[in-house]
N, C-alpha and C positions, 0 to 999 in steps of 0.2 A: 573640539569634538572628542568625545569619545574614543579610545587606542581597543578597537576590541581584543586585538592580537594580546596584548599587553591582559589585559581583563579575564580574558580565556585561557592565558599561560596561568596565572595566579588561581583561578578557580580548577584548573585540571592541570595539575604540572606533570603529571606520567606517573610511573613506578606506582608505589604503595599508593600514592596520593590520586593516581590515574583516576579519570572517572571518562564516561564514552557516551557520549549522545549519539545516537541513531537518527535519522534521519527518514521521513517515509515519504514517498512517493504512488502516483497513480499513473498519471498519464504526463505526456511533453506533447503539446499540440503544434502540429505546423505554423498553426494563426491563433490569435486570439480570438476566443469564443464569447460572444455576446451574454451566454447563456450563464456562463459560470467564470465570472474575470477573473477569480484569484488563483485558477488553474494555469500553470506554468506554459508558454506555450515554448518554442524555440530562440527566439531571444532574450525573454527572461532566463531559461534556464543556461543559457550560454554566462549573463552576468551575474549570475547567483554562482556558478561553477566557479566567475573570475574571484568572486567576492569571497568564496568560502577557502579558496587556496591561500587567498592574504591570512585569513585565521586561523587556519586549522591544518592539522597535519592529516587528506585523509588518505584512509587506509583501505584498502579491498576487506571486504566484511573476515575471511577466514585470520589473515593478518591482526585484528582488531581483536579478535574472540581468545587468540591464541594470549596476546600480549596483557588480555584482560584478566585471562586466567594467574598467566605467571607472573602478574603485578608489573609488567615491563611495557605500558604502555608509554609512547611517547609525549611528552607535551601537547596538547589542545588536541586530541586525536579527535575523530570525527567518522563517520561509515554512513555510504549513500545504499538505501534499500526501494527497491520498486514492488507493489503489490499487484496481485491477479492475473497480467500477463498481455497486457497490450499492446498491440503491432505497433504503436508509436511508437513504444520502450525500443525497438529495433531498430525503424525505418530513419525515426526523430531524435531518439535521446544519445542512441549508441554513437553516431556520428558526432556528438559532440562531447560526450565524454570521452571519444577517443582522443579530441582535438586538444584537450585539455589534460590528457594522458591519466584518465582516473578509469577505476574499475567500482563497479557497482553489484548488487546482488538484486534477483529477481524472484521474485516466489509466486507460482503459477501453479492456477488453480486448471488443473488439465482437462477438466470436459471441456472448454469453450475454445480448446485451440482447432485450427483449421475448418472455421466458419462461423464458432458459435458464438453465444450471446448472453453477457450476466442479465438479469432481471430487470436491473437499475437502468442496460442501454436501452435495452427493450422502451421502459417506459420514458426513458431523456429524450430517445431519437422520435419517439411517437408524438410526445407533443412538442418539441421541436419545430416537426413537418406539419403537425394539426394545423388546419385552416379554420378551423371552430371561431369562431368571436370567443363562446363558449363551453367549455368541456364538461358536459354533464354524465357524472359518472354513479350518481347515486344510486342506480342500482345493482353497481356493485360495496356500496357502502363506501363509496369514498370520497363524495364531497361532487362540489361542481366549482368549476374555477375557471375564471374570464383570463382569454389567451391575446389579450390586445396588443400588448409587448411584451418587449425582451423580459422585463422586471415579474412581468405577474407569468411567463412561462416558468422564469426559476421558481418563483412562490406555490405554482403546480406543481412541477417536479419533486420540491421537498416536500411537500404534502403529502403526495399521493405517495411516496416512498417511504416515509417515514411511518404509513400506515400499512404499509406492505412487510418492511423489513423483519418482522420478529412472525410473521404467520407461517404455517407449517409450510415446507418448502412446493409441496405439490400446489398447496394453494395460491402461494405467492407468485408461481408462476402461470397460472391458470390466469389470476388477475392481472399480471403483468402482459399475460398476450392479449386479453381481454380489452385493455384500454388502447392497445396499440390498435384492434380491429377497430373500435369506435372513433379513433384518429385518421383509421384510412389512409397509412401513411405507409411507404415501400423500406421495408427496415433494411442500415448495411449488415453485411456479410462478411466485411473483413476490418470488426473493430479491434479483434484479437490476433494472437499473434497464430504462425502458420507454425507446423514444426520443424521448418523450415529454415525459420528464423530465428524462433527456438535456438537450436542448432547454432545461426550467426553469431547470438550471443554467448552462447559456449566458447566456440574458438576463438570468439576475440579477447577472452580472457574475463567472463563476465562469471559470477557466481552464480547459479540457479540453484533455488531452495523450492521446498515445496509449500502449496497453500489448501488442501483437499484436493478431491477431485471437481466437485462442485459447488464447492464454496457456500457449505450451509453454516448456519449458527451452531455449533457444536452443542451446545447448553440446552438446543432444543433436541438432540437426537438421542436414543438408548446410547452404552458405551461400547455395545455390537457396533450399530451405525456410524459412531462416530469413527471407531479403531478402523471399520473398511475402509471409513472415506481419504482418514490419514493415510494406511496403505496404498488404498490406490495411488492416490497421487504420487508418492514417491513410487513406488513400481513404474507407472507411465513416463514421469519423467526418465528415471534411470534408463530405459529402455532409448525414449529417443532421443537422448544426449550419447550415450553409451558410455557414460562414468558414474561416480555415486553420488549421491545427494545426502548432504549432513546437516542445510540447518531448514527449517520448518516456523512460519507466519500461521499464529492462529485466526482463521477469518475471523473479520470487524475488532476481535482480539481484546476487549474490555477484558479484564480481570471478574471473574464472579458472575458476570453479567453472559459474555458469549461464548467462555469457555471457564472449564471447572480445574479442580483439585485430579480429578480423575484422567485429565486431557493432558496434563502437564506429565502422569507417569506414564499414558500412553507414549508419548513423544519419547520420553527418557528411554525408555523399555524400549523400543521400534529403534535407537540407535543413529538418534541424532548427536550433533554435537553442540546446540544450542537451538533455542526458540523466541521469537519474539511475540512483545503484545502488543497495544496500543497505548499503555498507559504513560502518562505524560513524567519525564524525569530521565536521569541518566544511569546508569548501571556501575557501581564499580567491585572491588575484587569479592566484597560480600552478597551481591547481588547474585538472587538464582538464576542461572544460566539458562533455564527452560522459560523464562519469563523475562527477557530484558525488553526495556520499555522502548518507545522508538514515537516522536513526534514530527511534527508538520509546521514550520512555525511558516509566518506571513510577517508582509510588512511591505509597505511601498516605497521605503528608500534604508539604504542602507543602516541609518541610525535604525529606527523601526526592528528593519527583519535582526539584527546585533542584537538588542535588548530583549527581543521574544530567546535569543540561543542565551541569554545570561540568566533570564529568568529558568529557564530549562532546565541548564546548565546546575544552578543553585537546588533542585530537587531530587536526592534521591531516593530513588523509588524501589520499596521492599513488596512488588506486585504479589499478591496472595489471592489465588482463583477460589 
């Protein structure tokens, strides 16, 4: 078998040679969801945690960004990051990253805290609950789709999402409440996190970073709209952590695609100390700091999920918006 320890020492040995994969996260479910398997729930994520301590040395994101700077990273480094800001991240994940004594960073997109609802739960949890055989939505222009199982729910959900996501945001949500009335279906109220807990992961020594306030495409907004949304968000969080906020997730985060050239000196200028994107590869001491890349790999056994972190591992990525 395969020594990944060994393979990942050789590919990222620290110092000048350092190089840092990010890691990206959404949710840790209590259970496994029928709906979407390859979402971590709490047992996977407990043995992914066991699995990634054998390889990797990891680091609380501020630790990683500092060591990335002054070429003093150590051997096989590694940094766990959570996007948007969901009450599992709290209830599910924190408990177990504590149990395993790691620290993680979270960037939270502050309108949806203490009730609310990204778009995307909006329309997961509506046909989830749909009782339809059939979901016919064509007159909102998005198709009609047979809700018989598990498999053709997910084949709805990426559909109808994937035709929602790049629409101007008033519209996207207009259709995303839209489908939900057509489903008939009583949406929850506490997918996100409270400020509350917010809060919990502060003192338990967890990073929070910002993500917007509500989490639009930045590429779609003037560079007015964009620079308030960044503002706010870090304003809001600062407020109810009552410390500062220094790194910043650009939502969906494509390079060129969901955020620009323009996005990347808002951040710098607003007085961050680093940003992430989505793009696939690892960062190291030449990579720009307002753009370090951050991946999600998969895998269902150990070989598997090692060889998606060595392919990773093996790219780096000079992200340019």
């Amino acid at each position: 078998m395969v020594s990944f320890r060994w393979l990942f020492h050789v590919m990222s040995p620290g110092g000048r040679r350092g190089r840092l994969p990010v890691m990206i996260f959404h949710r840790v479910l209590p259970q496994p969801d029928p709906l979407f398997p390859g979402e971590p729930d709490a047992a996977r994520f407990d043995a992914q945690l066991a699995l990634l301590k054998r390889w990797f040395n990891i680091l609380p994101l501020p630790d990683a960004i500092r060591g990335l700077r002054e070429e003093r990273l150590p051997p096989r480094p590694l940094t766990l990051t959570f996007d948007d800001g969901y009450a599992d991240n709290c209830t599910v994940a924190l408990p177990i990253l504590q149990r395993h004594g790691l620290r993680a960073a979270f960037f939270i997109a502050t309108d949806f805290l203490d009730g609310g609802r990204m778009f995307n739960d909006t329309v997961i949890e509506a046909v989830r609950g749909c009782s339809l055989p059939v979901l016919d939505l064509a007159k909102l222009e998005l198709g009609s789709h047979p809700l018989g199982t598990a498999e053709e729910k997910t084949r709805a959900i990426a559909s109808i999402l994937g035709a929602l996501k790049y629409l101007p945001q008033d519209e996207r949500e207009a259709k995303a409440a839209a489908v939900a009335t057509r489903c008939d279906v009583a949406l929850p109220t506490h997918l996100m996190l409270t400020s509350d807990e917010l809060r919990q992961l502060h003192r338990a020594g967890m990073t929070i970073g910002a993500h917007t306030a509500s989490h639009p495409i930045l590429a779609r907004l003037s560079d007015e709209q964009a620079r308030s949304e960044i503002v706010k968000g870090k304003d809001q969080l600062e407020r109810a952590i009552g410390d500062s906020v220094h790194f910043f997730a650009y939502p969906n985060g494509r390079p060129g695609e969901d955020y620009r050239a323009s996005h990347v000196r808002m951040v710098r200028e607003l007085g961050f100390d680093a940003a992430f994107s989505t793009a696939v590869g690892t960062a190291d001491a030449a990579s720009d700091p307002y753009q370090i890349p951050r991946f999600r790999p998969w895998g269902r056994t150990p070989t598997r999920y090692g060889l998606r972190f060595a392919k990773n591992l093996a790219q780096r990525t000079f992200a340019t918006a």
